[in-house]
BALUMBA-794589 format. One record per residue: residue in one letter; z, y, x of N, C-alpha, C in turn. Coordinates in steps of 0.1 Angstrom, whole numbers, padded with zeros to 4 digits, always signed. Each point is the difference from the previous one (the first is absolute). Last residue first. Example, Ala and Ser with C-alpha at 12.3 -4.5 7.8 and 13.67 -1.06 7.14 Angstrom:
BEGIN
S+0071-0022+0128+0000+0011+0009+0008+0011-0008
A-0001-0057+0003+0000+0012-0009+0000+0012+0009
//
This chain:
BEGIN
X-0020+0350-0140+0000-0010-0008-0015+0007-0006
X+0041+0010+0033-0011+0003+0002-0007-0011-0012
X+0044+0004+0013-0004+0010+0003-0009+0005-0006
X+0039-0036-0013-0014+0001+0002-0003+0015-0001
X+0048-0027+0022-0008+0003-0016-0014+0008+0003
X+0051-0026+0023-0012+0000+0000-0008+0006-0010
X+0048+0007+0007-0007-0005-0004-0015+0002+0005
X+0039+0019+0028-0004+0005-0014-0009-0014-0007
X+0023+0016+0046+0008-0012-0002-0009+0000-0019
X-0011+0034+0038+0012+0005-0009+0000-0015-0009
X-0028-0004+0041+0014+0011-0002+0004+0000-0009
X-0036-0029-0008+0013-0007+0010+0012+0007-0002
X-0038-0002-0035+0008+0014+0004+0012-0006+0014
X-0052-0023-0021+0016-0003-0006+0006+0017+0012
X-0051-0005-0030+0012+0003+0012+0015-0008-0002
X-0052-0010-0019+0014+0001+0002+0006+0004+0010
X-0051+0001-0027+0008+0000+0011+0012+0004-0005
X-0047-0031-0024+0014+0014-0003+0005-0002+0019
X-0045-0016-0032+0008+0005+0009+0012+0005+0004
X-0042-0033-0035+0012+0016+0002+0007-0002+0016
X-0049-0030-0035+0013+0003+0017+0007+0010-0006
X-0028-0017-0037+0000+0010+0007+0011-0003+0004
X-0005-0024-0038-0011-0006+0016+0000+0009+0008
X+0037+0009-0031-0007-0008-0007-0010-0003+0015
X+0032+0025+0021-0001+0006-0013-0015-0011-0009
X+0034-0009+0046-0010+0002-0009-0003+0002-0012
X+0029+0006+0060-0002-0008-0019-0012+0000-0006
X+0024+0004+0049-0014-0003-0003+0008-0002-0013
X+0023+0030+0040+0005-0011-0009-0017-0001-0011
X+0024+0018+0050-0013-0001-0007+0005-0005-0009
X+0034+0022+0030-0001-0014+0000-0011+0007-0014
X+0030+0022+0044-0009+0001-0009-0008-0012-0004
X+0050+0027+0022-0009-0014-0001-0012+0002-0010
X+0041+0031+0029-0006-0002-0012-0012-0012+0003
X+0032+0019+0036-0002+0004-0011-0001-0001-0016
X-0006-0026+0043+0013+0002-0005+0007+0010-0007
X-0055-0014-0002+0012+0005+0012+0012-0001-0010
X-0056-0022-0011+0010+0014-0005+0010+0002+0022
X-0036-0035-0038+0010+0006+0011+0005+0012-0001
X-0028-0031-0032-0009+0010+0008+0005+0000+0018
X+0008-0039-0041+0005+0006+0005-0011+0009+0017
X+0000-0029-0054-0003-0002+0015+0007+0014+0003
X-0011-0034-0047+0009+0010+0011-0004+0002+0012
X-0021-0012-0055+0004-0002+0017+0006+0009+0005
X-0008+0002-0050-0004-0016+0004-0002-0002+0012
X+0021+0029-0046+0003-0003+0016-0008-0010+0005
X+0010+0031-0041-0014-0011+0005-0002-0004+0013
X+0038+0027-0015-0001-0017-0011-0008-0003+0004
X+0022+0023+0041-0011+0005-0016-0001-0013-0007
X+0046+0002+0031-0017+0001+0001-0007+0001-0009
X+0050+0005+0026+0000+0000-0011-0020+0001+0002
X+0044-0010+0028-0014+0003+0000-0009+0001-0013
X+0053+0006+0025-0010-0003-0010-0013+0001-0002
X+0031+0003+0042-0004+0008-0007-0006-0008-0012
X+0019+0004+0056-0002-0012-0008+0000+0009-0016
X+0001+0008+0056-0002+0005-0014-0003-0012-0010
X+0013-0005+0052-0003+0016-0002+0001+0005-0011
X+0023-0043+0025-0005+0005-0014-0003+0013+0000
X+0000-0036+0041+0007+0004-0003-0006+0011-0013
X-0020-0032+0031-0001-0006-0011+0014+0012-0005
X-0026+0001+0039+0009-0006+0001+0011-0004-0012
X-0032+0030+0001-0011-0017+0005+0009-0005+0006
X+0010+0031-0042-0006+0003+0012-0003-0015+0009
X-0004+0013-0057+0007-0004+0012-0002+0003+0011
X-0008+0004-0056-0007+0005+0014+0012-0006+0010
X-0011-0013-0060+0010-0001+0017-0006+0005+0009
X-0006+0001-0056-0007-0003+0012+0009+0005+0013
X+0001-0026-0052+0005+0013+0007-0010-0005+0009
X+0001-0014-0056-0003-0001+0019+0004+0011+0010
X+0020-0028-0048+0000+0013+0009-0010-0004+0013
X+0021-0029-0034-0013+0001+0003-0007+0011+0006
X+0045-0019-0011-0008+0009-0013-0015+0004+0001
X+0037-0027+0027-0007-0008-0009-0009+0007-0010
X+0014+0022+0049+0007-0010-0008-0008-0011-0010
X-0030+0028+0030+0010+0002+0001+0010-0006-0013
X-0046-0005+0033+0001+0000-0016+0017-0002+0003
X-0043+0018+0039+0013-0015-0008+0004+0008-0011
X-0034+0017+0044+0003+0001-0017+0007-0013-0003
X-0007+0031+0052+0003-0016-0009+0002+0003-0016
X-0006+0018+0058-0005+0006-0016-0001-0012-0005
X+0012+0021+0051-0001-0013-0005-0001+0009-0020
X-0019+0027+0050+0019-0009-0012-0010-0012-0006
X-0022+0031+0026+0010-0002+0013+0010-0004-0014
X-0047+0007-0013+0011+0014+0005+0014-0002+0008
X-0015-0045-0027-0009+0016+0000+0009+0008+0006
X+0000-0053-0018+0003+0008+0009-0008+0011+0005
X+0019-0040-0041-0010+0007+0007+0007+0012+0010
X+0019-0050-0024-0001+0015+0012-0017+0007-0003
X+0031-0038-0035-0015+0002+0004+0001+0012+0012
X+0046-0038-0009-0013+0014-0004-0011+0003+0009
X+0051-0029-0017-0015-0004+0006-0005+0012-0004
X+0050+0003+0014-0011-0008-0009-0017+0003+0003
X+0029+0025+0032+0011-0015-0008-0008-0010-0011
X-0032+0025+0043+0010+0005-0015+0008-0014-0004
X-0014+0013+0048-0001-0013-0006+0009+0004-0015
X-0019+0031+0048+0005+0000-0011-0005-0012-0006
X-0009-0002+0041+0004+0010-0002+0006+0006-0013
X-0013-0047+0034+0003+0008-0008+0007+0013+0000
X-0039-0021+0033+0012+0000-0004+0009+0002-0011
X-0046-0017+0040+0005+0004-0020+0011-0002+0000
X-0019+0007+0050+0001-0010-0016+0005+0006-0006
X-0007+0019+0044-0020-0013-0004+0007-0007-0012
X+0030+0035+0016-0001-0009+0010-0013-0010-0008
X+0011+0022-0032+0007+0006+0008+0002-0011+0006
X-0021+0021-0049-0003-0015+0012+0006+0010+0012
X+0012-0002-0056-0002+0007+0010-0002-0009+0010
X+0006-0007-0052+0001-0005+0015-0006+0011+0008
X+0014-0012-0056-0004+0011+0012+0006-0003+0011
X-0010-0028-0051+0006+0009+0007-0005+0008+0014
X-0010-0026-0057-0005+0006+0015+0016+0002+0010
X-0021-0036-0041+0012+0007+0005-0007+0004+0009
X-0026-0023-0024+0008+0004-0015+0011+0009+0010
X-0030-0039+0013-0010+0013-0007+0010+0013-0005
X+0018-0047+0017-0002+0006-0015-0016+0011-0001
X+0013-0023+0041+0001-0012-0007-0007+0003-0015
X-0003+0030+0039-0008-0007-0003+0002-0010-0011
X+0022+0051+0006+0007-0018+0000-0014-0007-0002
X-0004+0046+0027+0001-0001-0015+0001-0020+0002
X+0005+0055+0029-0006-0017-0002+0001-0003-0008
X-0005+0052+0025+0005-0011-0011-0005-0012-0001
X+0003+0036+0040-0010-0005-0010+0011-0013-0004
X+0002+0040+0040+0008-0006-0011-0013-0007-0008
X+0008+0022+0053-0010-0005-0013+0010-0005-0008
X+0007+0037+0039+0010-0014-0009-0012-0002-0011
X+0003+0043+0021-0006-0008+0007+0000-0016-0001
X+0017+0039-0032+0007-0001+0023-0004-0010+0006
X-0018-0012-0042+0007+0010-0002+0011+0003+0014
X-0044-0022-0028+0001+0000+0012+0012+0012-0002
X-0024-0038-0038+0003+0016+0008+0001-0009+0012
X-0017-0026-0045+0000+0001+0010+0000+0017+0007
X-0002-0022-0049+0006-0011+0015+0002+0004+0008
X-0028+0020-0041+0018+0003+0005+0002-0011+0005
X-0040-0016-0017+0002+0014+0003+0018+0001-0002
X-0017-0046+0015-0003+0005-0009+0006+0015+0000
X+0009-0052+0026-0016+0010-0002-0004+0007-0012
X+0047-0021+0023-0007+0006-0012-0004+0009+0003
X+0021-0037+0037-0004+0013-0009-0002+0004-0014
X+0030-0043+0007-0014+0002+0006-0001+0013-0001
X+0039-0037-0006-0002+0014-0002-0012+0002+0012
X+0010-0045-0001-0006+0007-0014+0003+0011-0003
X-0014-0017+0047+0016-0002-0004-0010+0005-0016
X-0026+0001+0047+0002-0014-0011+0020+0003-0004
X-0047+0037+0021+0015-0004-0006+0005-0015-0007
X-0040+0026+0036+0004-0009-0008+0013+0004-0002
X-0027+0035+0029+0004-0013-0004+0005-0002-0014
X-0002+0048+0033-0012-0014-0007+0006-0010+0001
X+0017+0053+0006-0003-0014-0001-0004-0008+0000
X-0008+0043+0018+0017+0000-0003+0002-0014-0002
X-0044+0021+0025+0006-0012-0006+0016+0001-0001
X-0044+0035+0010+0010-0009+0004+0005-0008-0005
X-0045+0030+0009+0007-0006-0007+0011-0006+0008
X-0035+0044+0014+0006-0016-0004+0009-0002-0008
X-0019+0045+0014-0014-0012-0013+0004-0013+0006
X+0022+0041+0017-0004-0010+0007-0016-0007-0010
X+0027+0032-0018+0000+0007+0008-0008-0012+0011
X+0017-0012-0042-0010+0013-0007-0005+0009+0016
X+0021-0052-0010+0006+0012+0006-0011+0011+0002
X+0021-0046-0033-0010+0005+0007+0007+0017+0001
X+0021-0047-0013+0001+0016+0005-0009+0003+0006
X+0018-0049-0033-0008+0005+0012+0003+0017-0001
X+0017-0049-0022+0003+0010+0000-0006+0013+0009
X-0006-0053-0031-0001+0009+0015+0006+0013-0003
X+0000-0055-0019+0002+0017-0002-0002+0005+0014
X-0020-0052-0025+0010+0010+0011+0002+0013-0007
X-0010-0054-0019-0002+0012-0001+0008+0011+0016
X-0021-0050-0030+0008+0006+0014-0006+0011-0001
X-0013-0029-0033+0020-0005-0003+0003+0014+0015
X-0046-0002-0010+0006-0015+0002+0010+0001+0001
X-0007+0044+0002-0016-0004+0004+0010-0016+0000
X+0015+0056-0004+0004-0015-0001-0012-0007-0002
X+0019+0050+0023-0012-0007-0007+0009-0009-0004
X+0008+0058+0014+0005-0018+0001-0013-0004-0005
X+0021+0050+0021-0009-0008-0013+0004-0016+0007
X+0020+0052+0015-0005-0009+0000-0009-0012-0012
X+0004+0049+0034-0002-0007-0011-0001-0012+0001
X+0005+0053+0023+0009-0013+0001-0008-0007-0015
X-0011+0042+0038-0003+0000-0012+0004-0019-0009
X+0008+0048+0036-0001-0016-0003-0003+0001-0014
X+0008+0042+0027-0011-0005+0005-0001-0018-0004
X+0038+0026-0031-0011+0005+0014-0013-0005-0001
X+0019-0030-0033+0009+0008+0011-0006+0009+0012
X-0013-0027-0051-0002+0008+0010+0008+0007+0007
X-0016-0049-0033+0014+0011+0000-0001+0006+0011
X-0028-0041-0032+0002+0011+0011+0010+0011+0002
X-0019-0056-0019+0008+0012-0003+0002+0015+0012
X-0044-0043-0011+0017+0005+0009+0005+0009-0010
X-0017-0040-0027-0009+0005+0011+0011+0010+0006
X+0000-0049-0013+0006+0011-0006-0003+0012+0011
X-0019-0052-0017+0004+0010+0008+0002+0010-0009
X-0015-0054-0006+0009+0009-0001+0005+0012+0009
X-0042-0030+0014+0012-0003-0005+0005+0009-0009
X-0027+0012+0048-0003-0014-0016+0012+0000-0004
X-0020+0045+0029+0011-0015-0002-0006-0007-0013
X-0024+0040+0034-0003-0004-0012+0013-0014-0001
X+0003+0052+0029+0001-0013-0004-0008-0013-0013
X+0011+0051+0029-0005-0003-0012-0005-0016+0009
X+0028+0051+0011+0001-0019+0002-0008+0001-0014
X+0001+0043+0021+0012-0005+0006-0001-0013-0002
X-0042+0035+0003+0011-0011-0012+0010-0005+0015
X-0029+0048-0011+0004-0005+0009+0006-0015-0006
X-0042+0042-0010+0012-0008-0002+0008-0012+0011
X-0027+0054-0012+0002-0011+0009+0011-0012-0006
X-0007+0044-0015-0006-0007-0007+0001-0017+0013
X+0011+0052+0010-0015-0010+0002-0002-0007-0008
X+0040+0023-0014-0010+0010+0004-0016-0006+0001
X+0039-0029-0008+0001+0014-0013-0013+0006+0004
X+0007-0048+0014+0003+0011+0006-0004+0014-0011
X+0014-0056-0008-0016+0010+0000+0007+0015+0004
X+0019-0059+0001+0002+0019-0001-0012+0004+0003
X+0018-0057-0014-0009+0007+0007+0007+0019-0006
X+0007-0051-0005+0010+0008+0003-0010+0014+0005
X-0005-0056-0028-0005+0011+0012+0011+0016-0003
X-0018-0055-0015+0017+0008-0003-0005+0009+0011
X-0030-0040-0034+0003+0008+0014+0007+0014-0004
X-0003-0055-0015+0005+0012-0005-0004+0007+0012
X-0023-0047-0017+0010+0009+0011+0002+0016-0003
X-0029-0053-0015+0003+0015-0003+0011+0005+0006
X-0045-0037+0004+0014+0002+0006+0008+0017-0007
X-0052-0021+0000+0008+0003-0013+0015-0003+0004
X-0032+0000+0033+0003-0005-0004+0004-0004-0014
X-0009+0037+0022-0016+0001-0002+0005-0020-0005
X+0044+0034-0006-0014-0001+0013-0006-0010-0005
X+0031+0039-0031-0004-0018+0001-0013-0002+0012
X+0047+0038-0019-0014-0005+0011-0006-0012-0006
X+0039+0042-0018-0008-0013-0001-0011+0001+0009
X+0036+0039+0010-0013-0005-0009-0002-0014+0003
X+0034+0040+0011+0001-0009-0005-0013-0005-0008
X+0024+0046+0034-0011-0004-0007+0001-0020-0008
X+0027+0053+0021+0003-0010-0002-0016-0012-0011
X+0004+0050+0026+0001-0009-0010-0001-0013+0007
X+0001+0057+0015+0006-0015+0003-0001-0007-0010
X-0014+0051+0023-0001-0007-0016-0001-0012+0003
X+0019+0040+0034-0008-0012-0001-0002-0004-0014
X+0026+0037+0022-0015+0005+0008-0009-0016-0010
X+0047-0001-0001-0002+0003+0012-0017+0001+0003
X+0017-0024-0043+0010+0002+0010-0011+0008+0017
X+0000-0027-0057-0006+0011+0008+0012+0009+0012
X-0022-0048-0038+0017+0010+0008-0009+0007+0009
X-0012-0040-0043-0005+0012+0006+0015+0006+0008
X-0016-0050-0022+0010+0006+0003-0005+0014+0011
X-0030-0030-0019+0008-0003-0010+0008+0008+0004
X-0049-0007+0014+0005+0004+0004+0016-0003-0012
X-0050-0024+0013+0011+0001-0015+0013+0003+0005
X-0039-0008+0029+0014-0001+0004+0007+0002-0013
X-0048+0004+0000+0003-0013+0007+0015-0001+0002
X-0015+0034-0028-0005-0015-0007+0007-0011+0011
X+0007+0044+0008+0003-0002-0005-0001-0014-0007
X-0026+0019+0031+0011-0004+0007+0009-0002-0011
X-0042+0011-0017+0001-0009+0011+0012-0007+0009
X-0006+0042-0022+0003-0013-0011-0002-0011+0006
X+0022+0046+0025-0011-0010-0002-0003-0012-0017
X+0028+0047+0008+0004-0011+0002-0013-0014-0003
X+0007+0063+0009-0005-0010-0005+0009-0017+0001
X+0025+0047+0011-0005-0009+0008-0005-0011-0013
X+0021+0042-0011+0002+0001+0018-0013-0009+0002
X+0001+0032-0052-0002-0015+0010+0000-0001+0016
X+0027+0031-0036-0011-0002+0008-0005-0012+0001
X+0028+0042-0033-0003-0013+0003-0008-0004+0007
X+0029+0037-0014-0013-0002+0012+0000-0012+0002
X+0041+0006-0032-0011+0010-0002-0006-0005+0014
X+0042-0017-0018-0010-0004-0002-0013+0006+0004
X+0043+0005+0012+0000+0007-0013-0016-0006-0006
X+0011-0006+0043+0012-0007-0008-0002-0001-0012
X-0045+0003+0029+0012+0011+0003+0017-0008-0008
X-0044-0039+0013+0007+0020-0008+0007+0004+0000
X-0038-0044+0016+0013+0007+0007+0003+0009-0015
X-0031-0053+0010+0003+0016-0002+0013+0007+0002
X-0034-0044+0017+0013+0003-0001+0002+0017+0000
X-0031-0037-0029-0003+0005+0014+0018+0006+0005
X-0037-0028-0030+0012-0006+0004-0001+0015+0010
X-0037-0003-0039-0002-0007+0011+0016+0008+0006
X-0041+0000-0041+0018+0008+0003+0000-0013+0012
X-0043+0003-0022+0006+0008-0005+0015+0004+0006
X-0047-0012+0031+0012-0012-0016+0006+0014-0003
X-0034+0015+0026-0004-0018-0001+0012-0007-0010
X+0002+0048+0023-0005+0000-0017-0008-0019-0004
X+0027+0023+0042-0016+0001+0001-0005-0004-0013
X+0047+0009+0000-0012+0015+0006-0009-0003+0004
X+0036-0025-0038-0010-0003+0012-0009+0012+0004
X+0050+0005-0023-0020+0002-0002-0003-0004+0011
X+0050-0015-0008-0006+0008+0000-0017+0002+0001
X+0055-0029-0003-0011-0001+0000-0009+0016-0001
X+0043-0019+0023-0004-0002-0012-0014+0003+0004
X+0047+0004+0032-0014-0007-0002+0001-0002-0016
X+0030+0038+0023+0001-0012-0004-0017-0004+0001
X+0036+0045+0015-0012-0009-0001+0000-0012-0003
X+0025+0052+0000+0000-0010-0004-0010-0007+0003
X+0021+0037+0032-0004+0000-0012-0002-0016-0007
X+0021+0017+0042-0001+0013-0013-0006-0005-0012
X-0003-0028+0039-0001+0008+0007+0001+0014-0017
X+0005-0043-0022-0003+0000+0019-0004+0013+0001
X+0022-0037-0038+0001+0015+0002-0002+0003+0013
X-0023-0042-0035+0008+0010+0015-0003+0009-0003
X-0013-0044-0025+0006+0010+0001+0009+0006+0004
X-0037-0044-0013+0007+0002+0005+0001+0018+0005
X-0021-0036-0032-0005+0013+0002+0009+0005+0013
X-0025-0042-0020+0014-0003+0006-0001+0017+0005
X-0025-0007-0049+0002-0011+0011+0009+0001+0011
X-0030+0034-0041+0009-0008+0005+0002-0009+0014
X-0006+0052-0012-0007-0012-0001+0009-0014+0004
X+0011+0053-0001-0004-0003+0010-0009-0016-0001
X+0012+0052-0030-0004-0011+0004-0001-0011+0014
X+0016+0053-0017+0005-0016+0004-0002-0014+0000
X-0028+0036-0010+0006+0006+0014+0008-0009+0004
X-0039-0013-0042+0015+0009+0005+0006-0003+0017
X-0045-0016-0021+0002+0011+0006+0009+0008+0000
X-0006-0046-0017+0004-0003+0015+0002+0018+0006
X+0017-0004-0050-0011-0007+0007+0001+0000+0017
X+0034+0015-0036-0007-0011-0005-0015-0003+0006
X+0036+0042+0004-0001-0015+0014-0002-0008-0013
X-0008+0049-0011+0011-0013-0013+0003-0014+0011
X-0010+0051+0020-0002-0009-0002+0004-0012-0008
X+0008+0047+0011-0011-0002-0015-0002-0011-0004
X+0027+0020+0044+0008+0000-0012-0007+0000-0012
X-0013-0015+0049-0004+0004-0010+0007-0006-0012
X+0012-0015+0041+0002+0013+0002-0009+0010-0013
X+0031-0050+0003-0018+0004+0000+0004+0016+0000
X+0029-0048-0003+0001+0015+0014-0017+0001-0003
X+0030-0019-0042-0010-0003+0012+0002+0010+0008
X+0046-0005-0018-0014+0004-0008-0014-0005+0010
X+0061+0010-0012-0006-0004+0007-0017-0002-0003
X+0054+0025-0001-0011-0003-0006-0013-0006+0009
X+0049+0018+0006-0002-0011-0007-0012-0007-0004
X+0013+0041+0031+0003+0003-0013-0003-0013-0017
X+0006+0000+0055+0006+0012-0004+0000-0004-0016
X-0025-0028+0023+0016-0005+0001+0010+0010-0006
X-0053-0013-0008+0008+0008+0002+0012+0001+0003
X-0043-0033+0002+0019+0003-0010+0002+0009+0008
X-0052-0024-0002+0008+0006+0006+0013+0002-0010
X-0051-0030+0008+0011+0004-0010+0011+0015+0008
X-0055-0028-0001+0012+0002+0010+0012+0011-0011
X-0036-0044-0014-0001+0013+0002+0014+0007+0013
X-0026-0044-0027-0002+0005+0012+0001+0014+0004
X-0002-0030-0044-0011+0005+0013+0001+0006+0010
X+0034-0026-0023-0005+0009-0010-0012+0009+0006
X+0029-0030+0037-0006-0002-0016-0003+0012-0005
X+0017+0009+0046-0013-0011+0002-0004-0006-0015
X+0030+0044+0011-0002-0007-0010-0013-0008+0001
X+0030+0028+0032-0019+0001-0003+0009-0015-0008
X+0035+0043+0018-0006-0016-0005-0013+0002-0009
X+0042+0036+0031-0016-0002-0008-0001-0016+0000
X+0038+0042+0003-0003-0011-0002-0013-0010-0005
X+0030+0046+0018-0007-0003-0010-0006-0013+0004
X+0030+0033+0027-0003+0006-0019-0006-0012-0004
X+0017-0009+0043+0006+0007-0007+0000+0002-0013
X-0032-0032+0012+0001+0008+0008+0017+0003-0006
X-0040-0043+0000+0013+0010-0003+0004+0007+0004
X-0038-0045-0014+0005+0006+0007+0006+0013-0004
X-0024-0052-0012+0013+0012-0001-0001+0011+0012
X-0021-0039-0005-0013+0006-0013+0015+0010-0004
X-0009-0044+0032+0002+0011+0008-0005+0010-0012
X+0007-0052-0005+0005+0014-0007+0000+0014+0004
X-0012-0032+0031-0001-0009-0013+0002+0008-0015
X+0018+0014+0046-0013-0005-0001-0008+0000-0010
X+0054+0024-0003-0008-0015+0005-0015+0000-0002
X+0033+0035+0018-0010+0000-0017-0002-0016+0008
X+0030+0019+0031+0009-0002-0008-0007-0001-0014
X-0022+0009+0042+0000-0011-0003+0013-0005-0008
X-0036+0039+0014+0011-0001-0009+0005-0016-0002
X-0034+0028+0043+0000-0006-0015+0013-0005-0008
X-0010+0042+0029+0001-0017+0004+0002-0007-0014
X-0008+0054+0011-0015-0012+0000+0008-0014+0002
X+0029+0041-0009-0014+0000-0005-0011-0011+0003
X+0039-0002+0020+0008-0001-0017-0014+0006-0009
X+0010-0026+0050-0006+0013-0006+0000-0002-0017
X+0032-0024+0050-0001-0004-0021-0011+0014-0004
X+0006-0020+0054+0005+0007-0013-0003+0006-0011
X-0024-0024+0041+0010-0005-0009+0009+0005-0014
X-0049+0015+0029+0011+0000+0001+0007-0011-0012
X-0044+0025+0004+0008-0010+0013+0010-0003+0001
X-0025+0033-0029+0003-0015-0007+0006-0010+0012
X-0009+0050+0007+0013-0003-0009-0001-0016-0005
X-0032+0016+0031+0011-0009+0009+0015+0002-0016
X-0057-0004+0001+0010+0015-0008+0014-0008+0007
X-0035-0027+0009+0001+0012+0005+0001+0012+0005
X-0001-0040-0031+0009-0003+0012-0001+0012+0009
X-0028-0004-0040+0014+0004-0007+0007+0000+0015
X-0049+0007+0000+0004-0009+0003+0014+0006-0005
X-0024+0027-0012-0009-0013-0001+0003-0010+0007
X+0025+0038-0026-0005+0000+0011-0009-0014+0002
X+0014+0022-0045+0006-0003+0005-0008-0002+0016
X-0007+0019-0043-0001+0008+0007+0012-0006+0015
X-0042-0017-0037+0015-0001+0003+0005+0015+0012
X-0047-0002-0035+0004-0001+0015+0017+0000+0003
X-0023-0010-0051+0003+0012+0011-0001-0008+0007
X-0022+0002-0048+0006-0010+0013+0000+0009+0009
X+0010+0003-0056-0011+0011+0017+0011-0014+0011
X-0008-0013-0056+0007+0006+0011-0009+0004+0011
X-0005-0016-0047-0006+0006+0011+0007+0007+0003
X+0126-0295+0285-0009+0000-0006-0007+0008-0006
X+0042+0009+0022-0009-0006-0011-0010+0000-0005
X+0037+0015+0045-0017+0004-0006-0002-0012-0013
X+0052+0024+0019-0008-0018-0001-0013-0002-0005
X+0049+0029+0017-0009+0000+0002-0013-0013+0002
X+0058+0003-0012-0011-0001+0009-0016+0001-0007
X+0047+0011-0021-0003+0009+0014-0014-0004+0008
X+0014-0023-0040-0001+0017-0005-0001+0007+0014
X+0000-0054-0013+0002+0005+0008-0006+0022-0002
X-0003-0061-0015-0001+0009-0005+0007+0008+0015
X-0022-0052-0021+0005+0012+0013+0004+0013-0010
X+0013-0045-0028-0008+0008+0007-0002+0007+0013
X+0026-0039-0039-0001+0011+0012-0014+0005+0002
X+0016-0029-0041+0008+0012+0003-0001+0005+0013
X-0032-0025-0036+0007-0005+0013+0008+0013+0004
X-0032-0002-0042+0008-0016+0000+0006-0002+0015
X-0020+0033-0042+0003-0001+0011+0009-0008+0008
X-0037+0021-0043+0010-0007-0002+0004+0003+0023
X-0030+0030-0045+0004-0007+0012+0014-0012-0002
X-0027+0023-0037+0006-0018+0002+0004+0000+0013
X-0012+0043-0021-0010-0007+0004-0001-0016+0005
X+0033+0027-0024-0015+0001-0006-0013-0005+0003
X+0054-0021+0020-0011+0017-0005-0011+0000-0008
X+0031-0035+0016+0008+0007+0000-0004+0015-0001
X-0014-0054-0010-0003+0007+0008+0010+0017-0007
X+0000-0059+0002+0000+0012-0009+0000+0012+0009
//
């Protein structure tokens, strides 16, 4: 029984692993960026310490990357109901498409907030906002074509930075967008089948330079089997991810660091696990926090229990082991858990720190037409969690804040 969506499974408990040593592996207006043409250049990206304008956010998960927040105001792209971009006002409660034309009814693609559907991913970079969506093909051969756009906060100058091949899109079926340091980074996952009829998943890591367009891949791989493709999390000049497979009952995990200054890779872990707490190949598994990987595991027996290991000295350890059985997810440097509280059927929701100690625990109260949960991220702050319902065959949307600071109920911003 497999312990994710994707069935990884993992059957031997050691590995190499090592963080110090060094290890080669294997109508929009289209503008001119105004970024330099090589990012390495500009010596503000050389460095290790944290830029709060260009490094990518690694407290939005991937997969969800469709949050982002300021002081004032709070933005989410609604991937259902077509595809638009939202904003909350924090000052004065109110929330609404981000379109800078106060005529527009946003019921077609020519509102301001439109972005289209599919994996839109959204940053707050150098001042201003940018996400991938969709926009006018400028050689007029298809109608709307993937590109990665920018705007002011308030929504207003909307641009196109950087076309996005369809070609490159078909072959790497890009899924998880991040933007860090001069670079546009995805995460890619596509069916294969070679000239055998053999089918294989291929998993690629590839960045395209803001300015040249040049691309660079960090790993791309075709595996058989059950795979789970990487997870990414950005430090400085690194760039950390891991992923797994299962292929005949035998599966590994890896943990790897590519180094944005070298163009190598290194090896935090690789190998087999044979015990029945295995990884879990699945979104929220996997940080890096003072340099300490953490990733959650999950009871091979059941399907049904998580907990949290940290690897220290090349092995898995425990780090928090809840008293009863629970599902972890893990975002933003905590732990995040829904359970059902006495016999009334109460659901609450639990935040934690990764040493399992109680940040907020709160009633969760959800729309009647509740039909998914997931979780954006956030900070020891505040938490941001997507919620999918449905009004008769029409998707809905909603965003939840839960209130860490002030200890408040969770409840809907943006809807």
């Amino acid at each position: 029984m497999a312990c994710t969506p994707g069935g990884s499974t993992i059957n031997s408990s050691e590995g190499t692993a090592g963080l110090g040593a060094s290890e080669t592996a294997g109508e929009d207006q289209i503008i001119e960026s105004d970024m330099p043409e090589d990012p390495w250049k500009e010596t503000i990206f050389d460095t290790e310490e944290y830029l709060k304008d260009y490094d990518n956010n690694n407290s939005i998960s991937g997969v969800m990357k469709a949050v982002a927040a300021t002081d004032d105001t709070v933005y989410f792209i609604k991937t259902l109901e077509g595809g638009y971009m939202y904003y909350y006002d924090r000052k004065t409660g109110q929330s609404d498409v981000l379109c800078a034309d106060p005529s527009c009814l946003h019921q077609n693609q020519e509102c301001g907030g439109y972005v289209g559907a599919g994996n839109p991913g959204l940053f707050l970079y150098d001042g201003k906002l940018y996400w991938v969506g969709s926009t006018k093909d400028p050689t007029g051969k298809n109608s709307w074509q993937r590109a990665l756009l920018r705007c002011d906060p308030d929504g207003r100058n909307r641009e196109t930075v950087m076309m996005l091949s369809r070609e490159m899109t078909y072959q790497y079926q890009p899924q998880d967008y991040y933007l860090h340091r001069g670079y546009l980074y995805f995460v890619g996952e596509a069916n294969t089948v070679d000239s055998t009829g053999e089918a294989a998943r291929l998993i690629t890591i590839k960045g395209i330079a803001l300015e040249s367009g040049e691309e660079i891949t960090i790993f791309e791989e075709k595996l058989k089997g059950r795979v789970s493709r990487p997870k990414l999390i950005f430090i400085g000049t690194r760039i950390y991810y891991s992923y797994g497979k299962t292929e005949d009952e035998s599966s590994a995990y890896h943990v790897m660091c590519y180094h944005m200054r070298t163009k190598n890779t290194e090896t935090v872990f690789s190998g087999e696990i044979k015990d029945s707490w295995q990884p879990l190949f699945a979104e929220y598994s996997f940080w890096i926090e003072d340099e300490t990987v953490y990733t959650v595991f999950c009871d091979q027996n059941t399907g049904e229990a998580t907990r949290l290991k940290k690897l220290k000295g090349g092995r898995w350890e425990d780090a928090y082991v809840p008293e009863d059985r629970a599902w972890l997810m893990m975002t933003a440097g905590m732990l995040v858990q829904r359970d059902m509280q006495g016999n009334d059927g109460r659901e609450m929701l639990s935040i934690r720190d990764l040493e399992g100690n109680l940040l907020y625990r709160e009633l969760l109260e959800l729309p009647e037409d509740f039909r998914g949960f997931s979780i954006a991220g956030g900070d020891r702050h505040e938490l941001f969690m997507p919620i999918m319902g449905e009004s008769g065959y029409n998707p809905k949307m909603y965003l939840i804040r839960a209130d860490i600071k002030n200890q408040t109920p969770p409840e809907i911003i943006i809807e």
